[in-house]
FIZALO-420768 format. One record per residue (C-alpha): residue number from 1; residue in one letter; x, y, z. Coordinates in steps of 0.5 Angstrom, whole numbers. Layout:
- NUM,A,X,Y,Z
...
***
This chain:
- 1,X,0,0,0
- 2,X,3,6,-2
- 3,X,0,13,-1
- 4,X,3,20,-5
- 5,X,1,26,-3
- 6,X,1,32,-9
- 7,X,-1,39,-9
- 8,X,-6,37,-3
- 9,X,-9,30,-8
- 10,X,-7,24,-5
- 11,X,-7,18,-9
- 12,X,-7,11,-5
- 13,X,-5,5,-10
- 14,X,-3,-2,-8
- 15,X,1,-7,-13
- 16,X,-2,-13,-9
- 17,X,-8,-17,-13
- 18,X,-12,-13,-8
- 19,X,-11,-9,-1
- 20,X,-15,-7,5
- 21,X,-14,0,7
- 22,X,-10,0,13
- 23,X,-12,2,19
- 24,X,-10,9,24
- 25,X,-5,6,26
- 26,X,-2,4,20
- 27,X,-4,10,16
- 28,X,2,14,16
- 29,X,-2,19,11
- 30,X,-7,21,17
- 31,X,-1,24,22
- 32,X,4,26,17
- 33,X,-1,29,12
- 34,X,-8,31,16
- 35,X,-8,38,15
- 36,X,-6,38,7
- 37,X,-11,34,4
- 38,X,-15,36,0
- 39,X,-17,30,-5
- 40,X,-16,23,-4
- 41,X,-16,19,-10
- 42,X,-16,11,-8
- 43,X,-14,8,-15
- 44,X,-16,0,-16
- 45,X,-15,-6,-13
- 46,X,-16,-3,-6
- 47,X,-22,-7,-3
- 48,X,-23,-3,4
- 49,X,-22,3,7
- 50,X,-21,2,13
- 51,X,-22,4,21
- 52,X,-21,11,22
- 53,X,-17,12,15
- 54,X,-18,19,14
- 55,X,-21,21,22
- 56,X,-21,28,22
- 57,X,-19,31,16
- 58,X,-21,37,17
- 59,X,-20,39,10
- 60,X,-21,34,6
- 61,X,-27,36,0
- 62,X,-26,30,-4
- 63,X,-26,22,-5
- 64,X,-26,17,-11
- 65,X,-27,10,-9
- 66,X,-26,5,-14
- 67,X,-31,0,-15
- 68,X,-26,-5,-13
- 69,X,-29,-2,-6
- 70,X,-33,-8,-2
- 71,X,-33,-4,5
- 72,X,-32,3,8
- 73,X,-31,1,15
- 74,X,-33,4,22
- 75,X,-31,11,23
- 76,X,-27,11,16
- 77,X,-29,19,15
- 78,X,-31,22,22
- 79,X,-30,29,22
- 80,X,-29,30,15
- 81,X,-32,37,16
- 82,X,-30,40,10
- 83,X,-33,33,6
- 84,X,-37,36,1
- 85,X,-38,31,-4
- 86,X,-36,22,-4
- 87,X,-39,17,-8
- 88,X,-40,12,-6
- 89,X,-39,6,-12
- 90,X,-43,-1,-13
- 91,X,-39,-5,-11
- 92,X,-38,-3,-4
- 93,X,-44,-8,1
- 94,X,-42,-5,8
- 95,X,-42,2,11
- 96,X,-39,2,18
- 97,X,-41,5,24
- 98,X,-41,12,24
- 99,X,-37,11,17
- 100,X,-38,19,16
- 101,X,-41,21,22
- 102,X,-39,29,23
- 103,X,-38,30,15
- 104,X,-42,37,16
- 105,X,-40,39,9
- 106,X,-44,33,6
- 107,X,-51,35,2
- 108,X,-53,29,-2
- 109,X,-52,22,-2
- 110,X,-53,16,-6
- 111,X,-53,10,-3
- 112,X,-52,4,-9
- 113,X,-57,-3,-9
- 114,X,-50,-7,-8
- 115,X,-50,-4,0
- 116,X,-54,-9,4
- 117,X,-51,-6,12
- 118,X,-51,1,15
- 119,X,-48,1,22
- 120,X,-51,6,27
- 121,X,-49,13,26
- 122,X,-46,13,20
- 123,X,-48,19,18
- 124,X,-49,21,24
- 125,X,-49,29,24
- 126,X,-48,30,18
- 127,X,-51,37,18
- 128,X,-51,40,11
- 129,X,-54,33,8
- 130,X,-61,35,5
- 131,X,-62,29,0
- 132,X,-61,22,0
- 133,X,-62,16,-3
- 134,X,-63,9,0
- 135,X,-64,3,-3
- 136,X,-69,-3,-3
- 137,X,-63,-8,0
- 138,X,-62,-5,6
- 139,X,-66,-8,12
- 140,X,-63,-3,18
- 141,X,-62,5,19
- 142,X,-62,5,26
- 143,X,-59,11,28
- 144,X,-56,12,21
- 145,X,-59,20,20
- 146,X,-59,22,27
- 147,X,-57,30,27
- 148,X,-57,31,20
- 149,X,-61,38,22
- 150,X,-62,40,14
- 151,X,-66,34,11
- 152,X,-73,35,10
- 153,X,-75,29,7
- 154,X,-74,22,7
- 155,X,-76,16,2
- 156,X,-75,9,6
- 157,X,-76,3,3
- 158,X,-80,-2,4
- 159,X,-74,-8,5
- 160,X,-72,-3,11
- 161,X,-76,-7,19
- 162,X,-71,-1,23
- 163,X,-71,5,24
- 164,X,-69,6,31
- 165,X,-67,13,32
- 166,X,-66,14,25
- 167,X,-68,21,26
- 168,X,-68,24,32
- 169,X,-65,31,32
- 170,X,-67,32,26
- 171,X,-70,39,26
- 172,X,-73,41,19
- 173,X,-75,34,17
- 174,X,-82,35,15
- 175,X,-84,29,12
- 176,X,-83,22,11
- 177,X,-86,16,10
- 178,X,-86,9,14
- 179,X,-87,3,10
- 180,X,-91,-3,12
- 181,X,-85,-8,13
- 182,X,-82,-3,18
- 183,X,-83,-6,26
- 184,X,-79,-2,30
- 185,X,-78,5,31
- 186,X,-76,7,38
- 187,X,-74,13,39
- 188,X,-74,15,32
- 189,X,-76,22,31
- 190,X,-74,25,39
- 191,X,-73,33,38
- 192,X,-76,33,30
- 193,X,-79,39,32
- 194,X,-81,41,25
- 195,X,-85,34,24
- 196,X,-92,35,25
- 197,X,-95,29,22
- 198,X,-94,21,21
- 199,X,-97,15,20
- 200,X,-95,9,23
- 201,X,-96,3,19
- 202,X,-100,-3,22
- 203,X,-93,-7,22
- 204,X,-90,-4,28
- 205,X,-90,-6,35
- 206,X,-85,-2,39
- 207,X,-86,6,39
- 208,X,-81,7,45
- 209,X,-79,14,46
- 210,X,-81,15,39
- 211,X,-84,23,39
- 212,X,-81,26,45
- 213,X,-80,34,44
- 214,X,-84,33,37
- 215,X,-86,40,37
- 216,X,-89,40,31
- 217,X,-93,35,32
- 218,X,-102,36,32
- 219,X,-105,29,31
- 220,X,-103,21,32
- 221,X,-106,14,31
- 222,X,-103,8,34
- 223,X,-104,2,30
- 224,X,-107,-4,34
- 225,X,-100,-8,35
- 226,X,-97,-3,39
- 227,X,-98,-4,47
- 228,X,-94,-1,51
- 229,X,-93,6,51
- 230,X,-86,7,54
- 231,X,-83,13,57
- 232,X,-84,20,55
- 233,X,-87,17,48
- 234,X,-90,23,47
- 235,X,-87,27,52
- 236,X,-86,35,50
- 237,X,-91,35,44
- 238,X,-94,41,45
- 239,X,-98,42,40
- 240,X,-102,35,39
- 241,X,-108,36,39
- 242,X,-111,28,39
- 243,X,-109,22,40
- 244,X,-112,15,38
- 245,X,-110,10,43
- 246,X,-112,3,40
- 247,X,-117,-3,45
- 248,X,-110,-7,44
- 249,X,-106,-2,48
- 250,X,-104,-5,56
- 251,X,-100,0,59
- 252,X,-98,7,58
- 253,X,-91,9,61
- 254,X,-89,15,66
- 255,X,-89,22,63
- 256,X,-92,18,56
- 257,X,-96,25,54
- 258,X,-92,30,59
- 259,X,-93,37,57
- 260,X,-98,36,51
- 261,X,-100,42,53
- 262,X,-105,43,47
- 263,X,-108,36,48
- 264,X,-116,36,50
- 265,X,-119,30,50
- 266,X,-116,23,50
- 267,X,-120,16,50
- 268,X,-117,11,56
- 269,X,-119,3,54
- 270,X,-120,-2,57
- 271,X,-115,-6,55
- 272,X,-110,-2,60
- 273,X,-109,-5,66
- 274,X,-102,2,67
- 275,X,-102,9,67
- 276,X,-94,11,69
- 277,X,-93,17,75
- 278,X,-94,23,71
- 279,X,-97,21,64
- 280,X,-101,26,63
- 281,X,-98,31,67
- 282,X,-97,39,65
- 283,X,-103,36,60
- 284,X,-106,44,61
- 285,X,-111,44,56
- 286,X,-114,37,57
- 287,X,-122,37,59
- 288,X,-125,30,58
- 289,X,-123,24,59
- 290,X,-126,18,56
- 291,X,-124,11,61
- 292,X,-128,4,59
- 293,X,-126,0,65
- 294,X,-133,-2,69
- 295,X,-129,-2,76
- 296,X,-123,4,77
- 297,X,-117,3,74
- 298,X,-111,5,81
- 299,X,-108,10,79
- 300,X,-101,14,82
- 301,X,-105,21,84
- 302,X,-100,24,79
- 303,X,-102,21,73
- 304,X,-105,28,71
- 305,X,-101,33,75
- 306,X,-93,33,77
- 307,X,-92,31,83
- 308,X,-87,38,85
- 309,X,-91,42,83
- 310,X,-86,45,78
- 311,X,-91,45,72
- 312,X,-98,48,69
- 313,X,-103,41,70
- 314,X,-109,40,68
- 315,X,-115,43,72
- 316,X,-119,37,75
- 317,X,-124,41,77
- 318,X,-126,43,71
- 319,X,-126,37,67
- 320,X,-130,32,65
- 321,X,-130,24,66
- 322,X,-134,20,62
- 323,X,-135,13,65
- 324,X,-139,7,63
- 325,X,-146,6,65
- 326,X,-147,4,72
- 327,X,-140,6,74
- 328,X,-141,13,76
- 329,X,-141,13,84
- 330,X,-136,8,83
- 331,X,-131,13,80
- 332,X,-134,18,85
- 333,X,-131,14,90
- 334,X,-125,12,87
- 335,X,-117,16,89
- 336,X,-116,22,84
- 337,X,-121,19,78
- 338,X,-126,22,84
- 339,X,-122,29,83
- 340,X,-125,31,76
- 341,X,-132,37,77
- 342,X,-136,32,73
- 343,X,-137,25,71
- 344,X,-142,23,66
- 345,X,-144,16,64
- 346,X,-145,13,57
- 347,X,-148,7,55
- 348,X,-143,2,50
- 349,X,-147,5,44
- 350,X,-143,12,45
- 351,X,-150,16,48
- 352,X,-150,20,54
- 353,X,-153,19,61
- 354,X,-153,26,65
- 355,X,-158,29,70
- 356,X,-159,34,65
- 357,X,-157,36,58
- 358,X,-151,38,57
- 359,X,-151,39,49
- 360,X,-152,46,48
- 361,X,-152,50,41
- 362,X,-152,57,37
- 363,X,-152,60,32
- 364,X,-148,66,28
- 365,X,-146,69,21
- 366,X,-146,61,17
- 367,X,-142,58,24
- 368,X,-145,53,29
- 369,X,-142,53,35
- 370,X,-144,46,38
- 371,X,-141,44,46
- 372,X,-142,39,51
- 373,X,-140,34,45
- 374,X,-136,27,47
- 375,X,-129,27,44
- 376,X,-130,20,39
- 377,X,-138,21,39
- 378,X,-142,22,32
- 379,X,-144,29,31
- 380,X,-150,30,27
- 381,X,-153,36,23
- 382,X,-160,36,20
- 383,X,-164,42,17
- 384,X,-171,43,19
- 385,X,-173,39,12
- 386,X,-170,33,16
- 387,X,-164,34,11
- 388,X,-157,31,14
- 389,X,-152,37,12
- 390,X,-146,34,17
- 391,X,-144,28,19
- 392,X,-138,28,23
- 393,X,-133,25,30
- 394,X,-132,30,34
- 395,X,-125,32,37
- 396,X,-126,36,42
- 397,X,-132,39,47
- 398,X,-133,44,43
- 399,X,-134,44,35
- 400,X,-135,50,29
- 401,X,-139,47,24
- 402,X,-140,51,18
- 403,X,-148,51,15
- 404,X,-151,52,9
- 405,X,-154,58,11
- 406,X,-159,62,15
- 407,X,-165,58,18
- 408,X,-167,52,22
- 409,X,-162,47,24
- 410,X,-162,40,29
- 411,X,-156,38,33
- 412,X,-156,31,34
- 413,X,-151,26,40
- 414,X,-151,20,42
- 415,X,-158,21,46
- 416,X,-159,28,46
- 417,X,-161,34,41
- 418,X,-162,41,40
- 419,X,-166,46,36
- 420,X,-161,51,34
- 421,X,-163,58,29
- 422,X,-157,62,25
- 423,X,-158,68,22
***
C-alpha cells in the first residue's frame, strides 16, 4: 500500500492483486498528511477502506473510491467536516458504524443497491445533507441520519424493518413515509421539531420514546400492534391535538403524553391495565377523558398532575369524565378519578346519560357553534326539512360547523338533540 501526496490530491494505490486500506494505526498518510489533504484518489485493487483512514481530516473536500471497494468500514471519514462530495460505487456491500459521522459539509448521498448493511451512525451529524437515496437492499438504518439537521424529507424503502433513532434531531425533517415492513421505530423522530404528522403503518410493534419533543406534531394514531406506550413517548409535544389510543394498548408509561400542552381530550380503553407516574401530567388543555373500565383502574395521583408542582397541569376540576354506564359512583369513590368537576356516564353505543342535557348550540353568520360534544362520538346535523347536512366525529368539547345558510338546524349526539337557528 502506498500513499503520495501532490499538491494537496493523495492517491493511494496498491501493487497486490487486491488490498484493504489500513487501519489509524498504519495509515501514515493521516498523522503525516491530515491537514494538507484536499482530495483523495484510491485507484484499483483497494478492496476496503479502513477504520478511522481519514479520522479527521478537516480539509479534505473530495474522495473517489474505485468499484473494487467491498467495504468502507467504521469511522473511516468521521469528522471530515469539509467532505462535500463522495461517491459511494456499486461495489461497496458495508458501510460501517459511524463511517461519515460528523462530515458536515456533505448535501447529498446515494446509496447504490450493492449495500445490504448501514451501521448505527453512519451519517450521524451530518448537518448539511438535504438529500438521500436508500436502496430497497438494506434492512436496518438504525440511527443512521441522527442529527442531519438539514434533511426535510426522506423515502425508506420497504425491505427496511428498523428504524431506530433513525432521525432523531432531525430538526427540519417535514415529511417521511413509513413503510408497512417496518416494526420498530424506538426513539426515531426524538427533538424532530418540524414533524407535524406521520402515519404508523400496522406493522409496527414498539414505538419507545418515539416522538418525544416532536413539537410539531398535531395529531397521531397508534396501530393496534403497539401495547405499550414507553417512557416519554410522547412526552414535550406541545402542539398535539389528538391521540387515538388502540383497545389492543396495555400500558401507558411514565410521562407518556408530558406536556401535551394542546392536547384536549383523550380515550383511555379498557384493555389498559397501566397509567405511569406522570403520564398526562402538564397536559393544560385537557378537558375530557373518556375510560372503558366497569371497575376504576388504580391509579398513581400524579397520573395527571406533577407531582413537584413545577409545571402547569390540567384543571381536574374543570373536566369531564366520562365512565361507562352504571359505574359513575364507583369513580365518585375512586382515588383521583373522584377529583374530576364532572363524571358522565354513557352506554357502550356512545349516548350519554346525565341528570341533565348537556348538548347546547347557537348559531351565527353561517357557523354552529356546538358544545358539550364526547370526544370520538358521532355528531350529526340535519335542517328542518330533515336533511342530514354534516355527519362528523367530534375531536373536541366544543365544535365550529359551518352551515349552508341561514334557517333552522337539529344537532343530534349520542341520545341528545337540540334545535338551533342561524341567521
Amino acid at each position: 500500500m502506498t500513499a503520495k501526496l501532490d499538491k494537496g490530491v493523495m492517491t493511494i494505490s496498491t501493487t497486490l492483486a487486491e488490498e484493504e486500506m489500513p487501519v489509524l494505526i498504519s495509515s501514515p498518510w493521516r498523522l503525516k498528511y491530515e491537514p494538507d489533504i484536499v482530495s483523495v484518489v484510491i485507484e484499483n485493487k483497494v478492496t476496503s477502506v479502513g477504520m478511522f483512514a481519514f479520522w479527521n481530516c478537516y480539509n479534505l473536500k473530495s474522495v473517489t473510491i474505485p468499484n473494487s471497494v467491498k467495504s468502507i468500514d467504521a469511522s473511516a471519514f468521521i469528522n471530515c467536516k469539509s467532505l462535500e462530495k463522495i461517491t459511494i460505487p456499486n461495489s461497496v456491500k458495508t458501510i460501517g458504524v459511524g463511517a461519515f459521522d460528523g462530515c458536515a459539509s456533505i448535501k447529498s448521498i446515494s446509496i447504490p443497491n450493492s449495500v445490504t448493511n448501514i451501521g448505527d451512525g453512519a451519517f450521524e451529524g451530518c448537518t448539511s445533507l438535504e438529500t438521500v437515496t436508500i436502496p430497497n437492499t438494506v434492512k436496518s438504518i438504525k440511527n443512521v441520519f441522527a442529527l442531519c439537521t438539514s434533511l426535510e424529507t426522506i423515502t425508506i424503502p420497504n425491505s427496511v424493518t428498523n428504524i431506530d433513532g433513525a432521525f432523531s434531531g432531525c430538526s427540519r425533517l417535514k415529511n417521511v413515509t413509513i413503510p408497512n415492513s417496518v416494526t420498530s421505530m424506538n426513539m426515531t423522530f426524538v427533538m424532530c421539531s418540524s414533524l407535524e404528522s406521520v402515519i404508523i403503518p400496522s406493522s409496527v410493534k414498539s414505538i419507545s420514546g418515539a416522538f418525544e419533543n416532536c413539537k410539531s406534531l398535531k395529531s397521531i394514531i397508534i396501530p393496534n400492534a403497539v401495547t405499550s406506550i414507553e417512557l416519554g413517548t410522547f412526552a414535550g409535544c406541545i402542539s398535539l391535538e389528538t391521540v387515538t389510543i388502540p383497545n389492543t394498548m396495555k400500558n401507558i408509561g411514565m410521562g407518556a403524553f408530558s406536556k401535551c400542552e394542546s392536547l384536549k381530550s383523550v380515550t383511555i380503553p379498557s384493555s389498559v391495565t397501566y397509567i405511569g407516574v406522570g403520564a398526562f401530567e402538564g397536559c393544560k388543555s385537557l378537558m375530557d377523558v373518556k375510560v372503558e373500565w366497569k371497575k376504576p383502574l388504580e391509579i398513581p395521583v400524579s397520573v395527571f398532575k406533577d407531582k413537584l408542582g413545577l409545571i402547569e397541569d390540567m384543571d381536574l376540576k374543570a373536566a369531564t369524565l366520562y365512565v361507562p354506564t352504571g359505574t359513575k359512583g364507583l369513580y365518585q369513590a375512586a382515588e383521583v378519578w373522584k377529583e374530576f368537576g364532572k363524571i358522565v356516564e354513557y352506554n357502550p353505543t356512545g349516548s350519554y346519560i346525565a341528570t341533565e342535557p348537556t348538548l347546547k348550540a347557537y348559531g351565527s353568520e353561517g357557523v354552529l357553534n356546538v358544545s358539550g360534544l364526547q370526544a370520538g362520538e358521532t355528531l350529526i346535523i340535519y335542517d328542518v326539512n330533515g336533511r342530514m347536512v354534516y355527519k362528523g366525529v367530534a375531536k373536541f368539547e366544543t365544535e365550529n360547523v359551518t352551515v349552508q345558510g341561514p334557517g333552522g338546524y337539529i344537532v343530534v349526539h349520542g341520545n341528545q338533540r337540540v334545535k338551533v337557528g342561524v341567521r
